[in-house]
C-alpha positions in Angstrom: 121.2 64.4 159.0 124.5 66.2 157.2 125.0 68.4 160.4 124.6 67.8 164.0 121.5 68.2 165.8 123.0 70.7 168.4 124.1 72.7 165.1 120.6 72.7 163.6 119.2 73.7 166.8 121.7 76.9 167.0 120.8 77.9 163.6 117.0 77.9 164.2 117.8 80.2 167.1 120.8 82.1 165.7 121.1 85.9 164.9 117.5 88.0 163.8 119.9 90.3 162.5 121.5 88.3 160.3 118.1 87.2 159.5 116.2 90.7 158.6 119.7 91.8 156.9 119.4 89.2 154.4 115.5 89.6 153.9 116.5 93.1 152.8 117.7 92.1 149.8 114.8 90.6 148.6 113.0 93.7 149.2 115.6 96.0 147.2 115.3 93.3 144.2 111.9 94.7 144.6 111.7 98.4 145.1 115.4 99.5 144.2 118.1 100.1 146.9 117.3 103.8 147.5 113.7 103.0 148.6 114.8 100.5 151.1 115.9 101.5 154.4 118.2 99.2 156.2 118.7 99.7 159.4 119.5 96.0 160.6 123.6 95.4 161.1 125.9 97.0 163.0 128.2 97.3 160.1 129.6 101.2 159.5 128.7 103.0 156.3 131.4 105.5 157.6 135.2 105.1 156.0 138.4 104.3 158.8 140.3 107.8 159.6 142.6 109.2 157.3 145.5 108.3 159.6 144.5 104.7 158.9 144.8 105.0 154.6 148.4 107.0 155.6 150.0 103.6 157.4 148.4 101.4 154.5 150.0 103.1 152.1 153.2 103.3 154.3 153.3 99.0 154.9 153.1 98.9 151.0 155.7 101.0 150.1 158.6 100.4 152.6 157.5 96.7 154.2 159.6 95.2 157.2 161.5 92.3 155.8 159.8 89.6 157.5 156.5 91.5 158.5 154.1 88.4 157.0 155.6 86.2 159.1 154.5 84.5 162.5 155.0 86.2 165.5 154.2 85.4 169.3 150.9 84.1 169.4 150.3 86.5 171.8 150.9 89.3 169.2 153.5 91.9 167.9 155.6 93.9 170.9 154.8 97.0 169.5 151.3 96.6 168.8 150.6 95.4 172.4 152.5 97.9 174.4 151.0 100.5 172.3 147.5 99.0 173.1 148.9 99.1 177.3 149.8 102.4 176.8 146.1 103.7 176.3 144.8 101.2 178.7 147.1 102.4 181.7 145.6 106.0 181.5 142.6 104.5 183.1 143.9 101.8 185.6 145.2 102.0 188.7 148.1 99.7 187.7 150.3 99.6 184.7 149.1 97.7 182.2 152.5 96.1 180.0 152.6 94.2 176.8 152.5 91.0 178.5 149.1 91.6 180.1 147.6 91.8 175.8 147.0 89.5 173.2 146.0 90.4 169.7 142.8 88.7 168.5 140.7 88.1 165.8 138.4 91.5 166.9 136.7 91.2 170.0 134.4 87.4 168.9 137.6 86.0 169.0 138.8 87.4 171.9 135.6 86.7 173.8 136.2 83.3 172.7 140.0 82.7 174.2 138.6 84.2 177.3 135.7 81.6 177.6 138.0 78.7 176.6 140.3 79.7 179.3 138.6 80.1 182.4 135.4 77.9 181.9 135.1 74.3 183.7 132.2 72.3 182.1 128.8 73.4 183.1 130.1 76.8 185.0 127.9 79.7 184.6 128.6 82.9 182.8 125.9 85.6 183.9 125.1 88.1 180.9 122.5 90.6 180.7 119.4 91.3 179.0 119.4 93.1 176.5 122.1 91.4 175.4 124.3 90.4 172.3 122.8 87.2 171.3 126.5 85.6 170.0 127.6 85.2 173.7 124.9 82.6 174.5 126.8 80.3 171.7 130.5 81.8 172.7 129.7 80.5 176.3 128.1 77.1 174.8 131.3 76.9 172.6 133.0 76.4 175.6 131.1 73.7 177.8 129.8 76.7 179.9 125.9 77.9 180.7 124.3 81.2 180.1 122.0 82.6 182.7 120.0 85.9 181.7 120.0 88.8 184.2 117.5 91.6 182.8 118.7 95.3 183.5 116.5 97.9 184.4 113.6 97.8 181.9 113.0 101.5 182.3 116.8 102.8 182.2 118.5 99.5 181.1 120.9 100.3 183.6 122.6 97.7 185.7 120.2 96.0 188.4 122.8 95.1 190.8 120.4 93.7 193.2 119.7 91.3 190.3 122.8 90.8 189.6 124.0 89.8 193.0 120.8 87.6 193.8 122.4 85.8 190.2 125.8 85.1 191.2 126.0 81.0 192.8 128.4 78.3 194.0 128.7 78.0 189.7 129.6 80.9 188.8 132.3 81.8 186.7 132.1 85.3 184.9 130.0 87.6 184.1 129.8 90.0 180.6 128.8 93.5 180.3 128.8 95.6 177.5 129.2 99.9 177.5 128.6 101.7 175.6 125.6 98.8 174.9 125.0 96.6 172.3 121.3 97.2 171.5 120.2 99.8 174.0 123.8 102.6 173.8 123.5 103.1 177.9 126.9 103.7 179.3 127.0 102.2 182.9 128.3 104.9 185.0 131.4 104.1 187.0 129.8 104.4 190.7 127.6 101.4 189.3 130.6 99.4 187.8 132.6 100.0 191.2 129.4 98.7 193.2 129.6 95.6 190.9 133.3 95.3 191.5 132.7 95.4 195.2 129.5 93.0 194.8 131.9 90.5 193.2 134.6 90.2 195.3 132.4 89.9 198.3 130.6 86.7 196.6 134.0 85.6 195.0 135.2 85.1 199.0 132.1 84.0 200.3 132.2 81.2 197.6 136.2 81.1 197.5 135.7 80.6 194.4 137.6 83.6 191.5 134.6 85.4 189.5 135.3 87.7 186.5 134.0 90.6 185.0 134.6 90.4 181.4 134.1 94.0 179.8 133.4 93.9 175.7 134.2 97.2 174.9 133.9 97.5 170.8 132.1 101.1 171.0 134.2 102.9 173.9 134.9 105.3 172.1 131.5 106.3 170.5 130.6 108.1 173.5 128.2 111.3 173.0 127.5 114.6 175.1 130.9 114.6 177.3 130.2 110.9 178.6 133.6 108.8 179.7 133.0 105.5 179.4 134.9 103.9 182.8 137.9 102.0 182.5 136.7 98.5 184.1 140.3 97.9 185.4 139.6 100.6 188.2 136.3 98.8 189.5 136.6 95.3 188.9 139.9 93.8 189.9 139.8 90.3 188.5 138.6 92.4 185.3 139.3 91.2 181.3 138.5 94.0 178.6 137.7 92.6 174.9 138.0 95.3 172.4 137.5 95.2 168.3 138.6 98.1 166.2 135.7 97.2 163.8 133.8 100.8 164.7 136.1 103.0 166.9 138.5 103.0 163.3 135.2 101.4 161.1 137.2 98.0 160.1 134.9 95.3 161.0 136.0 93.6 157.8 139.6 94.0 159.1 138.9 91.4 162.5 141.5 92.5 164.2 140.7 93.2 168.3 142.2 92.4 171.8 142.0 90.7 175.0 143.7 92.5 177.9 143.6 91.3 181.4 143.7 93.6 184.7 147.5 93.5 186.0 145.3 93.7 189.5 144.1 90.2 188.5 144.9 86.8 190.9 147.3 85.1 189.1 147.2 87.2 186.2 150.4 84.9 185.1 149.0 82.4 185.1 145.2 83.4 183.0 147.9 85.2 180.6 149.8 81.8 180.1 146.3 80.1 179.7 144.8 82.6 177.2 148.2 82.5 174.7 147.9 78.7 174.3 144.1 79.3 173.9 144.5 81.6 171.1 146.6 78.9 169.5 144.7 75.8 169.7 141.3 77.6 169.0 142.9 78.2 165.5 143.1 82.0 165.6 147.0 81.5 166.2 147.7 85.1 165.4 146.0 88.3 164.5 146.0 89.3 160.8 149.9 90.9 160.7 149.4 93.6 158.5 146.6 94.8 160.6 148.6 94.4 163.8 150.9 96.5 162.2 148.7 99.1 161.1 146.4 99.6 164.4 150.1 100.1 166.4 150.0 103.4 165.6 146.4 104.3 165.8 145.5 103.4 169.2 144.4 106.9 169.5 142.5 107.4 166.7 138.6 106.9 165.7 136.2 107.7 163.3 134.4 111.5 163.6 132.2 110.7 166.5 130.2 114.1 166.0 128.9 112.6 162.6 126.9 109.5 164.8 125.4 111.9 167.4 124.3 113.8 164.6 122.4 110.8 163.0 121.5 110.1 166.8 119.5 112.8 167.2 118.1 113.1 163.3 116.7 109.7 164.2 115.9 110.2 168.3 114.1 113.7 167.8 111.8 112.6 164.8 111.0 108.9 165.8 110.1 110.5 169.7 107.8 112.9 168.0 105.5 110.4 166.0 105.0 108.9 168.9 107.8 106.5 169.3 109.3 105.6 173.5 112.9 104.7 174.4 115.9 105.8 176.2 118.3 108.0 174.3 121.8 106.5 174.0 124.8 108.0 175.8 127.5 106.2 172.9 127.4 103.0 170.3 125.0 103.1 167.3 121.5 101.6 168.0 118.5 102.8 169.5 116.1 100.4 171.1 112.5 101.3 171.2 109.7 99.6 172.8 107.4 97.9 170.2 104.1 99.4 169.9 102.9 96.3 169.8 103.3 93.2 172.0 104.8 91.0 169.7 108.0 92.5 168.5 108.5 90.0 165.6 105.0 91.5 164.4 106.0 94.7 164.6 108.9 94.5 162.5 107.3 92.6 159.9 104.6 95.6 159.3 107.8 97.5 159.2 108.8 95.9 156.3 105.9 96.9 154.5 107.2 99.8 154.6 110.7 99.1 153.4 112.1 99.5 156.8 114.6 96.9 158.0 114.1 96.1 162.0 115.7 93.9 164.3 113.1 92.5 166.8 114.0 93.1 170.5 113.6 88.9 171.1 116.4 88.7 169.2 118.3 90.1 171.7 117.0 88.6 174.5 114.8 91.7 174.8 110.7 91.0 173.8 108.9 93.9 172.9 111.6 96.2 171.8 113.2 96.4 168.1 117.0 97.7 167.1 117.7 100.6 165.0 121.4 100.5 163.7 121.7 104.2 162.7 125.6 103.8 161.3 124.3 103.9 158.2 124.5 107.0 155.4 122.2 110.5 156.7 120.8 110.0 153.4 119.1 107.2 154.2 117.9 108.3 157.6 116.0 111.5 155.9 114.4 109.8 152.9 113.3 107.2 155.9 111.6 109.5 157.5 108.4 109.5 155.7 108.1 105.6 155.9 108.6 106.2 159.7 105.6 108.5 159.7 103.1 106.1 157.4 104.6 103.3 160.2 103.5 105.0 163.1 100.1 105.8 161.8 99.5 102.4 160.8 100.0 101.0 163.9 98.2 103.6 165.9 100.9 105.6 167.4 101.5 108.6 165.4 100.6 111.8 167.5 97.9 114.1 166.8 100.3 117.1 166.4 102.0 114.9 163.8 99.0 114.3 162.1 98.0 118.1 161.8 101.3 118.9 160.7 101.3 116.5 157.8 98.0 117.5 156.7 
């Protein structure tokens, strides 16, 4: 066999989305691009702020003598204390430069985070629906996944669940707000009862547990919502961060780890994550992009325009007969399946030229991802395949029906 068997075996079970994205292209071979609604990846159709073009241009015409070089592995000065600067306007401490590192967007940084606390075999809790990347991030790293579902009405945190979860082997555990498929932002009385849930089974096991917070859509947040910093909840806290939609650069990879300046020997986990950032191979963060992101830490793309697609998408699909929670930030919605099996679902989908994710692809059976960061265009000339969908498998409403005809 050319690759290992543990390799093979991750393949078979890695990424639907990867999956339907590339079985879309079969279908626009077919029926043209303009008749084929993808709605499978996460991957912005939306362009990075104009602020963002303005210090492109800027590194290009009047570079830094030097500015291609290495630097610290854990990152540019600048760049990092502009990254504390926005973090400390939500933590009870001061976060510095020397509590950042600048990763490879936030897979990297999960990554370094994983390589430097994990002991063989330790557990990392993560919670269903869930990105399905972090079951081979914690693998990665000698470590052991074990599911915790949220709330299958609300997908809010079940912190009885949660608690009931957390063992002698215990070593972290990852939550994701805005959400990564469902858009629920866990509200901060929730994230402070986790906090407190935490540190009570951290002493009773004297053993450190951490909260790591992957944060990519913070600031895709719709109808006044905050999105709580973790730093004031969880005190041995680490937030992972990507600029791939908050400034739409996901080609750019350019993210970062920051750890809680409450944190136990925050020292030491620093010292720890530098060296891991090296010897994983990342070594640095793309320069130019450090650079670039320095000054744009309070920047994002026009969150009105996603709430906007949001709702195009929310208020149609709920009317033909369609049930899920509406999200409170990110770009997904994740319905529940008409039918049982999810993967079937999807597939009659298809037939229709729409591009699902199936919900067991994130841990979740019986539910199916909508990415809606893609063009309004596409939404609207969807919407008729959405109709002839629900009709076909027996959901549409009546009201619908009498409308159309």
């Amino acid at each position: 066999m050319p690759i290992s068997v543990k390799v093979m075996s991750c393949i078979e079970r890695s990424s639907w989305i990867r999956k339907m994205f590339e079985e879309g292209a079969t279908l626009r071979n077919i029926h043209g691009e303009e008749n084929v609604f993808d709605f499978t990846l996460g991957n912005p159709s939306t362009e990075p702020p104009k602020a963002f073009f303005r210090e492109l241009l800027e590194a290009a015409q009047n570079p830094v003598p030097g500015m291609y070089r290495y630097m610290n592995n854990a990152g540019y000065e600048e760049t990092r204390a502009a990254v504390a600067e926005v973090l400390s306007e939500v933590s009870p401490l001061p976060v510095e430069s020397r509590h950042v590192i600048m990763t490879c967007g936030a897979g990297g940084a999960l990554n370094v985070v994983l390589k430097t606390i994990l002991n063989p075999g330790e557990e990392v809790i993560i919670l269903a629906p869930y990105f399905v990347e972090y079951k081979f991030y914690v693998d990665n790293h000698g470590g052991v996944t074990r599911e915790v579902w949220t709330n299958r009405e609300t997908f809010q945190l079940d912190l009885a669940a949660i608690e009931s979860a957390i063992g002698p082997n215990t070593r972290a555990i990852i939550i994701n707000s805005p959400n990564n498929p469902t858009g629920v932002i866990y509200p901060r009385e929730d994230l402070q009862t986790l906090g407190e849930i935490v540190e009570r089974k951290a002493n009773e096991l004297q053993r450190v547990i951490y909260v790591i917070s992957d944060e990519p859509y913070a600031r895709i947040a719709y109808d006044d919502r905050k999105v709580p910093g973790i730093f004031s909840c969880v005190k041995n806290s680490v937030v992972v961060n990507s600029h791939s939609k908050d400034l739409a650069l996901p080609g750019a990879r350019i993210g970062y780890l920051a750890a809680n300046p409450a944190m136990d020997n925050v020292g030491r986990f620093m010292e720890g994550a530098v060296f891991c950032n090296r010897v994983l191979g990342f070594v640095n963060a793309p320069a130019l992009m450090q650079r670039l992101v320095a000054r744009l830490q309070r920047e994002s793309v026009d969150i009105e325009e996603y709430r906007q697609k949001r709702d195009l998408l929310y208020d149609n699909l709920t009317a033909l007969g369609f049930r899920m929670v509406k999200p409170d930030g990110a770009f997904y919605l994740f319905p529940r399946s008409p039918f049982a099996d999810d993967v079937e679902f999807v597939r009659l989908a298809q037939k229709h030229n729409i591009l699902l994710v199936p919900g067991t692809g994130f841990g979740a059976p019986g539910y199916f991802r909508i990415a809606y960061c893609v063009d309004e265009a596409v939404i609207r000339r969807s919407l008729p395949a959405w109709e002839k969908l629900a009709e076909e498998a027996g959901i549409l409403q009546p009201s619908v029906k009498e409308i159309g005809a």
